[in-house]
Backbone bond lengths (Angstrom), bond angles and torsions (degrees), N, CA, C in turn:
res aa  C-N    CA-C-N  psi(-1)  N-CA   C-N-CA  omega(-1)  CA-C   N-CA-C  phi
1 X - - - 1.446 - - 1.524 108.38 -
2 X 1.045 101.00 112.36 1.932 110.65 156.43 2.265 127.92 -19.41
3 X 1.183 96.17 108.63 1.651 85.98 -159.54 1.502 86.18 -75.82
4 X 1.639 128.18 149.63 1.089 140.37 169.65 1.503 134.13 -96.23
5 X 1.101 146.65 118.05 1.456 141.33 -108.84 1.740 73.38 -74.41
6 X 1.135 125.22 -75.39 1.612 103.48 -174.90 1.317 145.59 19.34
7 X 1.351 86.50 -67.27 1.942 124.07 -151.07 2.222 67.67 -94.49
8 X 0.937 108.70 -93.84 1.738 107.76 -169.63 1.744 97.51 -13.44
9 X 1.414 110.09 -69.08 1.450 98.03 -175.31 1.602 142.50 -39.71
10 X 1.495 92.96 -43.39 1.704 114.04 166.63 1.386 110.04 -66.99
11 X 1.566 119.78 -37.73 1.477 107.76 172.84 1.331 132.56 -63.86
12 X 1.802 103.64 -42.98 1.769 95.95 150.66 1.025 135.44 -70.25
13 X 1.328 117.31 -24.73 1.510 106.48 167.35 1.503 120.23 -42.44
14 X 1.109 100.55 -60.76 1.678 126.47 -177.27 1.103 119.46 -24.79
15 X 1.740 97.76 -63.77 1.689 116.79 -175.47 1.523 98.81 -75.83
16 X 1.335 133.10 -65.16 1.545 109.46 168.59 1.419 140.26 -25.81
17 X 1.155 115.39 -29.54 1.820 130.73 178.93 1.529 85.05 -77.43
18 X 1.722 133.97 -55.73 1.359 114.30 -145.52 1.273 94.73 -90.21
19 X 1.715 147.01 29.17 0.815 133.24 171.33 2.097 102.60 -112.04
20 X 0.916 114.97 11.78 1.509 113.01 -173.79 1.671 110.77 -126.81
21 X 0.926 129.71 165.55 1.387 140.75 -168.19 1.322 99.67 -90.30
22 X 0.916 150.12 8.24 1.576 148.34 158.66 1.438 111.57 -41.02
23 X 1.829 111.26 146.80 1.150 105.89 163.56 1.149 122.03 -63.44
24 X 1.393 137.63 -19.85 1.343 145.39 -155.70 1.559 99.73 -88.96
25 X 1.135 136.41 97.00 1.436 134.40 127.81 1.408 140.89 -130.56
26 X 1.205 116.89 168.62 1.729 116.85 -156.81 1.959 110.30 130.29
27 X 1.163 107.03 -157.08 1.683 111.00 -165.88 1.783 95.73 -74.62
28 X 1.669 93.65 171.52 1.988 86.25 177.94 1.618 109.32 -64.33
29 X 1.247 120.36 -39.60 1.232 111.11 -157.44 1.674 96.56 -72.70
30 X 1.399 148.60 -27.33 1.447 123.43 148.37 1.663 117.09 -43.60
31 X 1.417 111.84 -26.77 1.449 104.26 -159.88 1.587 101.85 -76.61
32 X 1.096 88.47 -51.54 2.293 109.72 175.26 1.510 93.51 -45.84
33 X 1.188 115.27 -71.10 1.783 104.73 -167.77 1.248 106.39 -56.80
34 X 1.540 128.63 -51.78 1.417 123.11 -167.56 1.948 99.28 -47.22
35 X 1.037 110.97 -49.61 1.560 117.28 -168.03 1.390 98.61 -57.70
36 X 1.588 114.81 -67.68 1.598 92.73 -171.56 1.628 123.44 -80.17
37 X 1.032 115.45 -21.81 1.431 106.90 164.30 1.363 159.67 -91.60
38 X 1.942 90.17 -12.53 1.562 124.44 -174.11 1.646 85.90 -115.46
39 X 1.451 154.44 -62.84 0.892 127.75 174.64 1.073 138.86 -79.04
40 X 1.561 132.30 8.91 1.302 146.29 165.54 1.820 100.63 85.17
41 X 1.789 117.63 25.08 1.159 94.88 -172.80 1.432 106.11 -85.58
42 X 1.321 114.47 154.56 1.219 152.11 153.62 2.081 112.29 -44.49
43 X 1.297 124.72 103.68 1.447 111.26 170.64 1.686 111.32 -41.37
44 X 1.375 137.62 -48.45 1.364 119.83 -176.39 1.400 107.88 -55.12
45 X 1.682 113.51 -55.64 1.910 120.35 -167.25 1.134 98.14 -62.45
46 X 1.701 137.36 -39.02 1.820 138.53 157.18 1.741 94.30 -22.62
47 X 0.789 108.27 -87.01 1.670 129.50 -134.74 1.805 89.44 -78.02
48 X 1.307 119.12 -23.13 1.757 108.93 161.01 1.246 121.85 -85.34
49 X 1.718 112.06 -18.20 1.633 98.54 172.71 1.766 115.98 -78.78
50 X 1.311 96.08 -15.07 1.523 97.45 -171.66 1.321 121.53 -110.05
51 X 1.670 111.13 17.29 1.076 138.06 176.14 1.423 118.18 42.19
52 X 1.341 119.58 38.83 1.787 135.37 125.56 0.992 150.78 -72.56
53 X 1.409 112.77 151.16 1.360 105.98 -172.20 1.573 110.30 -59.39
54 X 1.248 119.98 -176.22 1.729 120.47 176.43 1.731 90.31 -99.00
55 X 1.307 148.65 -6.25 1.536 122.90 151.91 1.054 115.15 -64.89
56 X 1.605 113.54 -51.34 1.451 120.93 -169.46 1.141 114.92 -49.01
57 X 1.864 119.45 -40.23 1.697 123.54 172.44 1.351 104.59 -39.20
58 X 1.831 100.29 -59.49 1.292 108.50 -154.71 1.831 117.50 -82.22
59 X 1.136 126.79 -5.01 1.529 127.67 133.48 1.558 122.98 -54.35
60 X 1.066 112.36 -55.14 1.617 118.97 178.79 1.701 105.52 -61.79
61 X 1.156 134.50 -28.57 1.235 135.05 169.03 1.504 106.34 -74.68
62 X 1.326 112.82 -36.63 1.449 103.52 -179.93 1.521 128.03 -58.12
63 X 1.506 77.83 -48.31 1.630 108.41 -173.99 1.845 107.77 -54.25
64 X 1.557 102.58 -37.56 1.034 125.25 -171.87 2.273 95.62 -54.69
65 X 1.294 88.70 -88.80 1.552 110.63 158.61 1.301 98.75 -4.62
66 X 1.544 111.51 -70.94 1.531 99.31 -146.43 1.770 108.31 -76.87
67 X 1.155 101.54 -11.80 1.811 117.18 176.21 1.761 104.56 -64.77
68 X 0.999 99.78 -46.22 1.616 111.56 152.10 1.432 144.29 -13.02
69 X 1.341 86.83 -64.34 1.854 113.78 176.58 1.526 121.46 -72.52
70 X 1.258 116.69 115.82 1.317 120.52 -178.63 1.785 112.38 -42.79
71 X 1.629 114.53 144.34 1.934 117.30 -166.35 1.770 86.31 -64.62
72 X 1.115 122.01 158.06 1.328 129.79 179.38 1.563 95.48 -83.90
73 X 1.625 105.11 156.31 1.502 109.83 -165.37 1.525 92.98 -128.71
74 X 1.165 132.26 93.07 1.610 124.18 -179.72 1.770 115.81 -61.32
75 X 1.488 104.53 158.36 1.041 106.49 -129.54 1.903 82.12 -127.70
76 X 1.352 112.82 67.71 1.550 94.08 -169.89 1.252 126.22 -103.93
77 X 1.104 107.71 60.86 1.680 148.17 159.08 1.294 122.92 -110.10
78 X 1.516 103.55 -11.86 2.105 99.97 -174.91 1.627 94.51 -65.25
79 X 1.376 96.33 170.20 1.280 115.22 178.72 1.094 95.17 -151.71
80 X 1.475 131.72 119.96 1.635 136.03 -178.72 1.361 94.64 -58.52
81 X 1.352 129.19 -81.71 1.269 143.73 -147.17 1.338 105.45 -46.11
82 X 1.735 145.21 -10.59 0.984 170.14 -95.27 1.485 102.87 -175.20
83 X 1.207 120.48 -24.88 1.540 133.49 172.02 1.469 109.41 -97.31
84 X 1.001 127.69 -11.56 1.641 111.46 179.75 2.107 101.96 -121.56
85 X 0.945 128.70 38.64 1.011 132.07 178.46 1.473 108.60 -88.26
């Protein structure tokens, strides 16, 4: 399978964090939270230390997010007509 500039991005990120003495190591999405919430970063000062654009942060946060969200569980019992009552 084709790596997607994304997934490339998080992988360097990754390996850069595990090469420094920082408290921060483990997968990106520890690294992303450690940054904005354990280091007080800022999404612009984010996206200048890691030399991205501020979309690119803000895709990679999404992306992040959406890794997040429980797999959808279909539901094949709905009945629309059963929804607007």
């Amino acid at each position: 399978m084709e790596e997607t500039y994304l997934s490339h991005l998080r992988e360097t990120i990754t390996k850069q964090y595990s090469n420094t003495g920082l408290d921060c190591i483990g997968d990106f999405g520890q690294i992303l939270c450690w940054e904005i919430h354990s280091n007080d970063m800022t999404f612009i000062y984010l996206a200048s230390k890691w030399g991205i654009s501020l979309p690119t942060l803000g895709e990679l946060i999404k992306d992040h997010c959406d890794r997040l969200q429980d797999l959808p569980c279909v539901n094949h019992k709905f009945n629309i007509d059963l929804q607007f009552d």
